[in-house]
C-alpha positions in Angstrom: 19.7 18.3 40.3 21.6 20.4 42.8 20.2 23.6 44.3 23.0 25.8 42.5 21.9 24.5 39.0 18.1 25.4 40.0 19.0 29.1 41.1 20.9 29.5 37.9 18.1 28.8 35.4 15.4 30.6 37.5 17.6 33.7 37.9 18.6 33.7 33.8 14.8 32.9 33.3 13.2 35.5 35.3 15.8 38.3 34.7 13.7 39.3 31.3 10.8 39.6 33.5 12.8 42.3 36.2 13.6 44.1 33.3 10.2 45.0 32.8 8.6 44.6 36.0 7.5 48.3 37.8 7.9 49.0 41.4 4.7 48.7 43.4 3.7 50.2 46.5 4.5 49.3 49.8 8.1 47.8 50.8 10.8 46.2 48.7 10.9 42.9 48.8 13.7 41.4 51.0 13.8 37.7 49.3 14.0 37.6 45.4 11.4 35.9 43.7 14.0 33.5 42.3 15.2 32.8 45.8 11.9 31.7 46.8 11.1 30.2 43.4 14.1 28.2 43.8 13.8 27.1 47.5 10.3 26.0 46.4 11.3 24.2 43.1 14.2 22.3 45.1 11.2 21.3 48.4 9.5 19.9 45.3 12.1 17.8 43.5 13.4 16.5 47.1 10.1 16.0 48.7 11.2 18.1 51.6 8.6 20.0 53.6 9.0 24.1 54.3 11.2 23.5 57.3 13.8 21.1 55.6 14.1 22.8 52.5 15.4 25.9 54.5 17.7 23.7 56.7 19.3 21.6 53.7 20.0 25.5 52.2 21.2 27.0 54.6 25.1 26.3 54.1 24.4 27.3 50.1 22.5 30.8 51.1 23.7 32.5 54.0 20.4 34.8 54.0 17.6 32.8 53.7 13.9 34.5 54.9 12.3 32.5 57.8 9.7 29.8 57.6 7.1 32.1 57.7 8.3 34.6 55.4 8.9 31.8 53.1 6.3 30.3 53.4 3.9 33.2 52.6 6.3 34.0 49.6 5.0 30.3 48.1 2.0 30.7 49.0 1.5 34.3 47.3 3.3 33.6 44.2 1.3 34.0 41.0 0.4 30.7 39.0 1.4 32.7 36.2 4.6 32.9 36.9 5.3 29.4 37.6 3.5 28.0 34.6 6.3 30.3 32.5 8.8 28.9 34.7 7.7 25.5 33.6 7.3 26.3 30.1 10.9 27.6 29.7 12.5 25.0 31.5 10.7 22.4 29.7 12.1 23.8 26.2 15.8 24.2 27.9 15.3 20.3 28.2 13.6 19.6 25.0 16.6 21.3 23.2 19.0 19.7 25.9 18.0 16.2 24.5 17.0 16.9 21.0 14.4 14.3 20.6 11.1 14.4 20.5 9.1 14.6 23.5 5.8 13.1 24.5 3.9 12.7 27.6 0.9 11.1 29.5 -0.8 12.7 32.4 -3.5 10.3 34.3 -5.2 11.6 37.1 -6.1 8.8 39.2 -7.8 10.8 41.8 -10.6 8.9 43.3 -10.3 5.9 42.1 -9.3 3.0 44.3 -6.7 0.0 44.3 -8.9 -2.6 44.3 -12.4 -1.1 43.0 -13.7 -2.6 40.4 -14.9 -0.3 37.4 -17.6 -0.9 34.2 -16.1 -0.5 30.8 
């Protein structure tokens, strides 16, 4: 998936949540939260760490905050948030494909290649 695609479904699905979002104290902002959504989505898909995600964007965004900045943004944002980021994207695929969906999730933390384990 391309970087543009990613800012445009974070932007359209965090735009309800601007709407109604109040200002707090302190100063704006100077990085969106679908900016640094985005940036962090896109680290993800590519495997990237902090540093190449911004250097891989930088021809796409011309003002992109610094590794630290960034960094701190990902670091701070609320689980919340991402877990509704999740959610909607997963039912803009589900009605992308129209089929029925199901999944498998094993955790194989802990467990070794070779151990051997009772039944």
């Amino acid at each position: 998936m391309k970087f543009k695609k990613i800012i445009k479904i974070t932007k359209s699905i965090l735009r309800e949540k601007s709407k109604k979002e109040k200002k707090g104290k302190g100063r704006p902002k100077e990085y969106p939260d679908y900016l640094i959504i985005s940036l962090f989505l896109y680290q993800i898909l590519k495997g990237y760490s902090y540093r190449e995600v911004l250097e891989e964007t930088k021809d796409i965004i011309q003002k992109l905050p610094s590794l630290s900045v960034y960094h701190y943004r990902v670091k701070t944002l609320p689980k919340s948030l991402l877990q509704k980021i999740i959610h909607k994207t997963a039912i803009i695929i589900i009605k992308k494909i129209k089929k029925k969906v199901s999944y498998l999730i094993a955790d194989g933390t802990g467990f070794s290649f070779d151990d051997i384990y009772p039944n």
